[in-house]
N, C-alpha and C positions, 0 to 999 in steps of 0.2 A: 374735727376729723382732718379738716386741710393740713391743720400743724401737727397731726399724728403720721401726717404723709412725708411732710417735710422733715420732720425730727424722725422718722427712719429711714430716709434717702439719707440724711445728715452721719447717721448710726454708722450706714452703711459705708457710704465715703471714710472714717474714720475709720472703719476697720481695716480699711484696706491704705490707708495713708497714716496709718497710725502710728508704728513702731519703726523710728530710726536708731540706727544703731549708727552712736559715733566713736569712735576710737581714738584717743590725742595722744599725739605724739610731743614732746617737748623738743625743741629743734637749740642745740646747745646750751648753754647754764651761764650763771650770772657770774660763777667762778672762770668764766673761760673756756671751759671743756667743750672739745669737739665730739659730741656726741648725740645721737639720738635716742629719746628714750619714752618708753622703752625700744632699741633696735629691731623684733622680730616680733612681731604680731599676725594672728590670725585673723582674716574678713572676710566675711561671708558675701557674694556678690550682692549688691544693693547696699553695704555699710560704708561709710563715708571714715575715710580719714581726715583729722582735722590735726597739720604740723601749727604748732605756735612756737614761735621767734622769740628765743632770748635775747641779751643781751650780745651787740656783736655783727657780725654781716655773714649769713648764712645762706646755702639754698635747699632746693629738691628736688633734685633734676633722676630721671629715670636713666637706666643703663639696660644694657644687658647682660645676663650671669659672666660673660669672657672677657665683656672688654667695661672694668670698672673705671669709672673717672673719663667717660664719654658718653654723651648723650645717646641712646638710643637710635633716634636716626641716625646715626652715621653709622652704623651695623647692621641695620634692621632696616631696609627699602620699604619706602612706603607708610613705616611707620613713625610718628609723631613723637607721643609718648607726654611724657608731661614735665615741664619744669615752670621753679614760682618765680625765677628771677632772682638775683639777689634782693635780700631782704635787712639793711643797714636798720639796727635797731640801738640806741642809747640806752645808757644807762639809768638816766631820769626820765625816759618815757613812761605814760602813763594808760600806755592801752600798749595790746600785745598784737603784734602783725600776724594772721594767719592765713593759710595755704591749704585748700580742704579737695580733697577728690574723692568721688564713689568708684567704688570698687568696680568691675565690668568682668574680670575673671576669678577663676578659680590658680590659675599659673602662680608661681612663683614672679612678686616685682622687685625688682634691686632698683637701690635709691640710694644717692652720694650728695653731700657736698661738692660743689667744684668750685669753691672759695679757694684762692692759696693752692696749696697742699694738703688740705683737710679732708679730700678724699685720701688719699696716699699715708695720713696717719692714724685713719681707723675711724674716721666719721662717715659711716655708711649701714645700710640696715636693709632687712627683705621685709616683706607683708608674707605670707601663704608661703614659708620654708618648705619644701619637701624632705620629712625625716629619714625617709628610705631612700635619699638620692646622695651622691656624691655633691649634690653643687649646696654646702649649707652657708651659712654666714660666715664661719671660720674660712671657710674656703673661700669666696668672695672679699672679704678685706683681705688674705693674701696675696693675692692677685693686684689686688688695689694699690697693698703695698709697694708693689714693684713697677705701678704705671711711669711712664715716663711724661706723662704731661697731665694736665687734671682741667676739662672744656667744659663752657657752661655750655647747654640747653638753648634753645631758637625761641622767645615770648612772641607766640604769633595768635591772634584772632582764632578762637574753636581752639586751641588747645585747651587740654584738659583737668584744668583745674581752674577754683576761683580764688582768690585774694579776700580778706576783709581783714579785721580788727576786735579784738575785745578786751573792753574792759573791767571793772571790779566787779559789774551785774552775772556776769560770767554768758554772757551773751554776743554774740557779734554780728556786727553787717557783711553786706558782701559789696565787692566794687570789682569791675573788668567783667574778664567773660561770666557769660548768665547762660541757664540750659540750654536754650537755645541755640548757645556759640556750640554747642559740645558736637566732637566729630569723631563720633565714637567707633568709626569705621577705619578712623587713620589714628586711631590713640590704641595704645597698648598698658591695660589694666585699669583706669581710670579714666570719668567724664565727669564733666564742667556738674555741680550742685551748690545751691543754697548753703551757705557756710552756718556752721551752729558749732557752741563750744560750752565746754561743757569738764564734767569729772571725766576718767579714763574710759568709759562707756556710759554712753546716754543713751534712755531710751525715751524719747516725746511723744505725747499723745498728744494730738491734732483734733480726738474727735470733739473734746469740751468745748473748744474755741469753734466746731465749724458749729453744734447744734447750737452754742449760744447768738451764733449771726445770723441764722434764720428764726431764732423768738423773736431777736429785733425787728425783723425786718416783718414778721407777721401781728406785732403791735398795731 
């Protein structure tokens, strides 16, 4: 009876920590290309983007829809917003660096390179386009196109996203900020989560692993 309590608290827990939904973005290509891919994706709040680094030195720094190829703070008082740093990746590397954030709106996020010029030649991308607005992606790398300087992102403690790595298992760790750091009050569209990687949509289930740690534990 004890472990029919336990193994439906366990149930329970799982149902409601069950389904992550990850979404991977590939963050340039081994050919060179400044590109994100896919560029324009849908996330529902709670879904975790997860960018993995090609080959190359890339970032993913947040803007705002008018002024692309500048960090969001400098637009936007008050707000954070999220960048991963550059991310110098080799060619004979054997794990891939990743940059992962949860979603926290429904908004429209624009997200650049500010490598180089790589925002300014069309390495830029939105999450939650809005179809019926004038501001789409086309219209945002225009813009881009015409900045006159292209500025990384502030990497400060409680911004909003995490770092980690994965390799052939198709799994990764995380390093830097952890939930905890996340300051979802001064970030705009994403906070700090648990990095996971995965196909172009993951969905994990949690609950088999929690009910199998309370059988152990009631052996």
């Amino acid at each position: 009876m004890q472990f029919l309590t336990f193994a439906l608290s366990a149930l329970s827990i799982g149902s409601a920590l069950g389904q992550v939904v990850v979404h991977v973005v590939k963050v340039g290509g081994a050919n060179g290309s400044l590109t994100y891919s896919p560029n324009n994706i849908k996330a529902a709040v709670g879904d975790m983007v997860q960018f993995q680094f090609a080959p190359n030195n890339h970032t993913v720094t947040q803007s705002t829809f008018a002024q692309p190829c500048q960090p969001i703070s400098m637009n936007t008082p008050g707000t954070t917003g999220f960048y991963s740093g550059f991310m110098p990746v080799t060619s004979s590397a054997t794990t891939t660096p990743t940059y992962t954030i949860m979603v926290n709106t429904t908004n429209a996020i624009w997200i650049y390179c500010s490598q180089g010029m790589h925002c300014q030649k069309g390495m830029v991308m939105v999450i939650n386009e809005v179809a019926s607005s004038n501001k789409t992606l086309d219209a945002y790398k225009a813009l881009a196109s015409q900045a006159t300087a292209n500025l990384p992102g502030t990497a400060t403690s409680g911004s909003s996203g995490t770092s980690g790595s994965s390799g052939t298992s198709g799994t990764s760790g995380s390093s830097g900020a952890s939930p905890s750091d996340s300051a979802s009050s001064t970030t705009s569209g994403g906070t700090a989560q648990a990095t996971t990687s995965g196909s172009s949509i993951v969905r994990a289930s949690l609950m088999g692993g929690i009910v199998a740690m309370f059988a152990v534990l009631l052996l």
